[in-house]
BAPA-537804 format. One line per field, with one value per residue: x, y, z of N, C-alpha, C in turn; residue number from 1. Coordinates in Angstrom, 1 decimal. Layout:
N
n_x <- X	... $
n_y <- Y	... $
n_z <- Z	... $
ca_x <- X	... $
ca_y <- Y	... $
ca_z <- Z	... $
c_x <- X	... $
c_y <- Y	... $
c_z <- Z	... $
resi <- NUM	... $
//
This chain:
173
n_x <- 78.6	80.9	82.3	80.7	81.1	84.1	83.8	82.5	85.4	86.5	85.2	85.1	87.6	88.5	86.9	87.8	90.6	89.1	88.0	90.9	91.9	89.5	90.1	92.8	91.8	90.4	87.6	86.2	83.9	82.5	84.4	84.2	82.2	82.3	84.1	83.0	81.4	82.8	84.4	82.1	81.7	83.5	83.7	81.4	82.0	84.3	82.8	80.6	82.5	83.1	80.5	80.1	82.1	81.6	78.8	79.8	81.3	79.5	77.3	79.0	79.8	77.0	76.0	77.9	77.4	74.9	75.7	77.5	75.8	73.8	72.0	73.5	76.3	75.9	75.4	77.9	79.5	78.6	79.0	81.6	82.2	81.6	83.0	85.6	85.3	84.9	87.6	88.9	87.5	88.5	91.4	91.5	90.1	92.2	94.6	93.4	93.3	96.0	96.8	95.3	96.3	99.2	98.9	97.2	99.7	102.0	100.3	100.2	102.6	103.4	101.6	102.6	105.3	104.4	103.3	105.4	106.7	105.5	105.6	108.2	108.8	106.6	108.2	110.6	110.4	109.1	111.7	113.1	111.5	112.3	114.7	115.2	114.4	116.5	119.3	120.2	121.4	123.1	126.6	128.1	129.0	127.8	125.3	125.6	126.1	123.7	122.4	123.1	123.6	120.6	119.6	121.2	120.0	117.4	117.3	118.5	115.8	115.8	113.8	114.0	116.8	116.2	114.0	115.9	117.3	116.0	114.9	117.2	118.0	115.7	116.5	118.1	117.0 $
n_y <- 88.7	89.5	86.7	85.3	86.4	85.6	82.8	82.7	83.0	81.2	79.2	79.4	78.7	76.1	75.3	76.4	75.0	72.4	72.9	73.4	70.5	69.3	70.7	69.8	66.8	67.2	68.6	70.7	72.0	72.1	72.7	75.5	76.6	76.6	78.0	80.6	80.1	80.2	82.5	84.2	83.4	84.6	87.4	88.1	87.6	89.5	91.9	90.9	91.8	95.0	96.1	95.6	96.6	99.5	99.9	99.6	101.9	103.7	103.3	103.8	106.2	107.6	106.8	108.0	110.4	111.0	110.4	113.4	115.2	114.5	114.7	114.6	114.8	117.3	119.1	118.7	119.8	122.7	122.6	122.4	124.6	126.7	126.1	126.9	129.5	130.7	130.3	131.9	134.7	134.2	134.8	137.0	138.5	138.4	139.4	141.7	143.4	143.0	145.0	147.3	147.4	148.0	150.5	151.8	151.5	153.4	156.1	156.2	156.5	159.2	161.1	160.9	162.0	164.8	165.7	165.4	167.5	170.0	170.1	170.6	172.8	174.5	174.3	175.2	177.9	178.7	178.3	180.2	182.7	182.5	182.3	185.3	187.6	186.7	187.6	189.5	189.3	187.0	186.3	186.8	184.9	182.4	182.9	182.7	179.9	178.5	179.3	178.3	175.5	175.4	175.8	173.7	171.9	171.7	171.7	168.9	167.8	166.9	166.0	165.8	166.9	169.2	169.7	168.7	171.9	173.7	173.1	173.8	176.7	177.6	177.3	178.8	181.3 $
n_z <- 192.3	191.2	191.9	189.9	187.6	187.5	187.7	185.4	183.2	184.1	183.4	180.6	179.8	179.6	177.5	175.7	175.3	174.8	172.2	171.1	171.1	169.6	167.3	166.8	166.2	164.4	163.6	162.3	162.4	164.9	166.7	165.8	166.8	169.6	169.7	169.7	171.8	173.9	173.6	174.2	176.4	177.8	176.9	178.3	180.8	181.7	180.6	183.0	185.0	184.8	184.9	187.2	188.5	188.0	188.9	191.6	191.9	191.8	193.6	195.5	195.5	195.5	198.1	199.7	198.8	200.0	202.7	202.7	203.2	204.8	208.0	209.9	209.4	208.0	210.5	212.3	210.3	210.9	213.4	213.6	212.5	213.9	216.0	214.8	214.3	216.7	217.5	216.3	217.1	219.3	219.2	217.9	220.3	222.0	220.5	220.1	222.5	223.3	221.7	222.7	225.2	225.0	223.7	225.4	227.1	225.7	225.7	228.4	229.0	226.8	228.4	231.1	230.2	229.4	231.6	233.8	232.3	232.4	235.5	235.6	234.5	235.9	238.3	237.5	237.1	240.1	240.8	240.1	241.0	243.4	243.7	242.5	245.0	246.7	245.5	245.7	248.0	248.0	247.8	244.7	242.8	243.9	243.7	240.6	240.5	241.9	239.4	237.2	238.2	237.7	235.5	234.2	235.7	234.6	231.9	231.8	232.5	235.4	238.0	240.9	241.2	241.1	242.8	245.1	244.7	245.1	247.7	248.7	248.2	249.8	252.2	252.3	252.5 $
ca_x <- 78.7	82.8	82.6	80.1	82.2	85.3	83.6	82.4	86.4	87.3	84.9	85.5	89.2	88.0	85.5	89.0	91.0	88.2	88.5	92.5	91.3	88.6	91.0	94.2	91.4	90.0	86.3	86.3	82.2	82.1	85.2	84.0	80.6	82.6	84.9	81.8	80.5	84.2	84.4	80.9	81.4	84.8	83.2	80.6	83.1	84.9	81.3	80.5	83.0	83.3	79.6	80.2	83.2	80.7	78.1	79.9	81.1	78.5	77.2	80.1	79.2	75.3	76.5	79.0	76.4	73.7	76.0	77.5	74.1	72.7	71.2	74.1	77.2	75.3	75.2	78.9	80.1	78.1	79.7	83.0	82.5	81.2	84.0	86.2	84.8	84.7	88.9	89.1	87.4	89.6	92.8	91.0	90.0	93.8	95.3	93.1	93.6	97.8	97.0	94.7	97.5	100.1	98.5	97.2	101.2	102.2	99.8	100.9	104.0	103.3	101.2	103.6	106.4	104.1	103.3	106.7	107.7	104.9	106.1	109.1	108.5	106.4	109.0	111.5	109.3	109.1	113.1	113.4	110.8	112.9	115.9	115.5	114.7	117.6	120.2	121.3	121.9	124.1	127.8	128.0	129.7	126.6	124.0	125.6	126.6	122.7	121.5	123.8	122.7	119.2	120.0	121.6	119.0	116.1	117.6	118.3	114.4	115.9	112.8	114.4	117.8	115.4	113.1	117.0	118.2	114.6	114.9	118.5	117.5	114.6	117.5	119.4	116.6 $
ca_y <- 89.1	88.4	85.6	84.6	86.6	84.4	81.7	82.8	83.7	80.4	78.1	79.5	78.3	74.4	75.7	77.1	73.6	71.7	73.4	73.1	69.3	69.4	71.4	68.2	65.6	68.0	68.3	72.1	72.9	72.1	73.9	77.4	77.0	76.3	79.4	81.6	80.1	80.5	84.3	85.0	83.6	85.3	88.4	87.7	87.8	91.0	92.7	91.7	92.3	96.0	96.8	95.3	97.8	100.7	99.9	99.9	103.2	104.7	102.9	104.6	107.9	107.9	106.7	109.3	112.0	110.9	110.9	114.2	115.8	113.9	115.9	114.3	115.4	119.1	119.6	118.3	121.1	123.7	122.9	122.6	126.4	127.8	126.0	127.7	130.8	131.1	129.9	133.2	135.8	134.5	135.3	138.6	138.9	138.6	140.4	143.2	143.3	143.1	146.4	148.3	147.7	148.9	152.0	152.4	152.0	154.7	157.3	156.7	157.3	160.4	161.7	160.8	163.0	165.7	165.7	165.6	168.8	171.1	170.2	170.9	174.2	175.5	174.9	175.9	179.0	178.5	178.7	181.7	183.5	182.6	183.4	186.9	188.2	186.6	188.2	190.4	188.8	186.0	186.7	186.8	183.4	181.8	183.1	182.2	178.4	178.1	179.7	177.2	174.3	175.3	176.0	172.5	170.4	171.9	170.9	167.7	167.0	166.2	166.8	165.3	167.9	170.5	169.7	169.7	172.7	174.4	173.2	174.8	177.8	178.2	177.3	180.0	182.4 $
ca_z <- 191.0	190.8	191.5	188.8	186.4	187.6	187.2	183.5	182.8	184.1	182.4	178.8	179.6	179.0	176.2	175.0	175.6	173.8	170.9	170.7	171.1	168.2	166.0	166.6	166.0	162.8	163.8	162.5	162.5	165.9	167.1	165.6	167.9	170.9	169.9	169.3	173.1	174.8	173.4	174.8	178.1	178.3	176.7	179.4	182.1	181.7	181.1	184.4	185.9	184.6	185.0	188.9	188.9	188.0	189.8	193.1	192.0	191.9	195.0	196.9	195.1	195.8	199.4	200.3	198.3	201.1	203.6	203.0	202.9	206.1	209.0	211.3	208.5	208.6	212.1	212.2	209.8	211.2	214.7	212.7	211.7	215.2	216.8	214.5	214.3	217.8	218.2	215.4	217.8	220.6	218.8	217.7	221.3	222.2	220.0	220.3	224.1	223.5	221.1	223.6	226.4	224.3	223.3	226.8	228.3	225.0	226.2	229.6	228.8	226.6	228.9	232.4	230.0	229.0	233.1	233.9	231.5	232.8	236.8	235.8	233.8	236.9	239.2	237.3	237.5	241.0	241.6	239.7	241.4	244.8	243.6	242.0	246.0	247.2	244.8	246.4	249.5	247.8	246.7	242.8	242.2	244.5	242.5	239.5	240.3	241.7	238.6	236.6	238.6	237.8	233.8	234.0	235.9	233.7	230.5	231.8	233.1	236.1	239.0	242.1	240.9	241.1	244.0	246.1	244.8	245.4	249.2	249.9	247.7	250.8	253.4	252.2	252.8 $
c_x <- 80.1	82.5	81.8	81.0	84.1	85.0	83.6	83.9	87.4	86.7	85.4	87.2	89.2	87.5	86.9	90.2	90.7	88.5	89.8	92.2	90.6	89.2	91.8	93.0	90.5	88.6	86.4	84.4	82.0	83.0	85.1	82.5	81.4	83.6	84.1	81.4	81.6	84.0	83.4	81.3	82.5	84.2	81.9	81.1	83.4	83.5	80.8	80.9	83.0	81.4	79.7	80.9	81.7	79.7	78.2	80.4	80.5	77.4	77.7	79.9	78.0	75.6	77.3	78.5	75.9	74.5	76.8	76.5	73.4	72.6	73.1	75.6	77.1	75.8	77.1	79.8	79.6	79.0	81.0	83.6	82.6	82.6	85.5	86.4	84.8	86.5	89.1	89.1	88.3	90.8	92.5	91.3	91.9	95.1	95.0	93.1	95.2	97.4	96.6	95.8	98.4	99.6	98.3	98.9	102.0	101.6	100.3	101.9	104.1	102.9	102.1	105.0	105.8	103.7	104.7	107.2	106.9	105.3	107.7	109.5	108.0	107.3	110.3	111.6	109.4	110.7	113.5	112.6	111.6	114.3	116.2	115.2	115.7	119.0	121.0	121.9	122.9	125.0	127.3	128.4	128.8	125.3	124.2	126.0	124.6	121.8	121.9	123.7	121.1	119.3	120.3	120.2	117.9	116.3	118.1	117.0	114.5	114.6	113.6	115.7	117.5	114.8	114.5	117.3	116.5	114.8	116.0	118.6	116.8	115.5	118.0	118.8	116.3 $
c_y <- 88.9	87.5	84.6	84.7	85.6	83.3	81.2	82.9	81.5	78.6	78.1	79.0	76.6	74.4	75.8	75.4	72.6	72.0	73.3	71.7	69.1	69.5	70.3	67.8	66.1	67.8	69.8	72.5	72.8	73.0	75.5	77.8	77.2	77.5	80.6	81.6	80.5	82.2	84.5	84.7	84.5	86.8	88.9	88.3	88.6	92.5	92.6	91.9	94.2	96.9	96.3	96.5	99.2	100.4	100.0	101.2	103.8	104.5	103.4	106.3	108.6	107.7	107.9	110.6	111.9	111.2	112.4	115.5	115.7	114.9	115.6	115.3	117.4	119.6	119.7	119.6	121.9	123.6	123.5	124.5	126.8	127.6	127.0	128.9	131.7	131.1	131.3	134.3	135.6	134.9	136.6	139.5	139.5	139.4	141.8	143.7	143.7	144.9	147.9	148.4	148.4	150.1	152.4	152.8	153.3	155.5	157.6	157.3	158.5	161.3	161.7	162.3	164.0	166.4	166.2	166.9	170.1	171.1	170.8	172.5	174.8	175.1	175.1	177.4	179.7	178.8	180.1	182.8	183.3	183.0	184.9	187.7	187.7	187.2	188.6	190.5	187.8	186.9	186.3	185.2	182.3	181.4	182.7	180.2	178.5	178.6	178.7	175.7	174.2	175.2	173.8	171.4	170.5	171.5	169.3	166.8	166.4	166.5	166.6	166.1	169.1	170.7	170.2	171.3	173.3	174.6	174.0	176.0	178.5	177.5	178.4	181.4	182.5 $
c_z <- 190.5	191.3	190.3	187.5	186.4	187.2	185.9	183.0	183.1	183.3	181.0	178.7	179.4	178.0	175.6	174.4	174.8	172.6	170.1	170.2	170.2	167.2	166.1	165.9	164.5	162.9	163.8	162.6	164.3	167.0	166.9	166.3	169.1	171.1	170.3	171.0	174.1	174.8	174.1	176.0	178.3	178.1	178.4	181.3	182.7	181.8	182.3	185.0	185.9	184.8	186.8	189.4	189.1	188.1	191.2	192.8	192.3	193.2	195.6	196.9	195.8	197.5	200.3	200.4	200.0	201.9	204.0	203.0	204.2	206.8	209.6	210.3	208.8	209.6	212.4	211.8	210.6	212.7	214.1	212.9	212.8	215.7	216.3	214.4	215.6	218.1	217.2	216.4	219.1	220.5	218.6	219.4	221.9	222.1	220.4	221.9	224.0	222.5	222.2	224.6	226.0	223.9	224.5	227.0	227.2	225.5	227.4	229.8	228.3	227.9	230.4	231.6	229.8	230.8	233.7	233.2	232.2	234.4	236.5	235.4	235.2	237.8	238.9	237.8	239.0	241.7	241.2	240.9	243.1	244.8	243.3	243.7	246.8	246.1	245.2	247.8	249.6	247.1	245.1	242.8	242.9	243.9	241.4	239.3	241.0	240.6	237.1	236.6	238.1	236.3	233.3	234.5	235.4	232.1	230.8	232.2	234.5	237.7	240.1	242.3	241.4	242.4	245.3	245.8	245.4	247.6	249.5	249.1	249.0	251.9	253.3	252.7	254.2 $
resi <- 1	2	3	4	5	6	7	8	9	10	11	12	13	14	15	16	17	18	19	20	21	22	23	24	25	26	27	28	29	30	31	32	33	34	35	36	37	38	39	40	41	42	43	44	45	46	47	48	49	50	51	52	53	54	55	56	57	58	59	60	61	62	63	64	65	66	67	68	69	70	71	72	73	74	75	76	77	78	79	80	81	82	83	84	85	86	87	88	89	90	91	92	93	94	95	96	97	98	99	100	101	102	103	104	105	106	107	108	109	110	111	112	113	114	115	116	117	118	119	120	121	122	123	124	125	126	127	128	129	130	131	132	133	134	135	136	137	138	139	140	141	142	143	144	145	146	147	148	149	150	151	152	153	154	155	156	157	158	159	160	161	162	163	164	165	166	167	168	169	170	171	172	173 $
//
């Protein structure tokens, strides 16, 4: 179809020619037919070229429709989605896994210090109750440096502070 329209675009250019030639040699009735037949094919031309144009448009259009439509196109997206959908819940998965650990190792830790405060409360407990019958069997300045030590390593949280003085508290007795 171009090339017919080339062809139409390149004949009317002799039809055109002629004419100049007619017009020199002054043969005007015959020159304003051959203008009239030049314009049409040239007119000719351009029309088919521009209905060629918009016909393969729409060729490429109706083409592209169908094939975004097809069974195979379908299937394609739909995997498309799953596969995506599925790389979603694995980051979900991921994430929500890094959150659960982290709250788990928070509670641990709450709950290891709230562990930690009540061992240390009952044996604080525990040294008192072994010191008050030794009292009076230690000098003054004894009793008061292990009741100082014990003042001190209970406001520090220290267990392992405690657990020694506890043991040479029950040497002492």
């Amino acid at each position: 179809m171009i090339r017919i329209s080339l062809l139409l675009a390149l004949a009317s250019l002799p039809v055109f020619l002629s004419v100049e030639l007619l017009l020199w040699l002054a043969v005007p009735g015959l020159s304003g037919v051959l203008i009239t037949l030049g314009s049409g094919m040239l007119l000719s031309a351009f029309s088919a070229l521009i209905i060629t144009g918009l016909l393969g448009v729409y060729k490429i259009i109706v083409h592209s429709m169908l094939d975004y439509f097809s069974y195979k196109q379908r299937v394609q997206r739909r995997l498309w989605f799953v596969h995506a959908r599925q790389d979603q819940i694995n980051h979900l998965f991921y994430f929500k896994k890094l959150q659960i650990k982290h709250i788990n190792e928070l509670n641990r830790k709450r709950l290891l210090t709230l562990n930690n405060r009540k061992h240390i409360r009952l044996l604080s407990k525990a040294i008192n109750q072994d010191l008050l019958p030794i009292k009076t069997k230690l000098p003054g300045t004894m009793y008061q440096q292990l009741q100082q030590d014990h003042a001190r390593y209970r406001k520090k949280q220290d267990i392992e502070a405690l657990l020694i003085l506890q043991q040479k508290i029950s040497s002492l007795v």
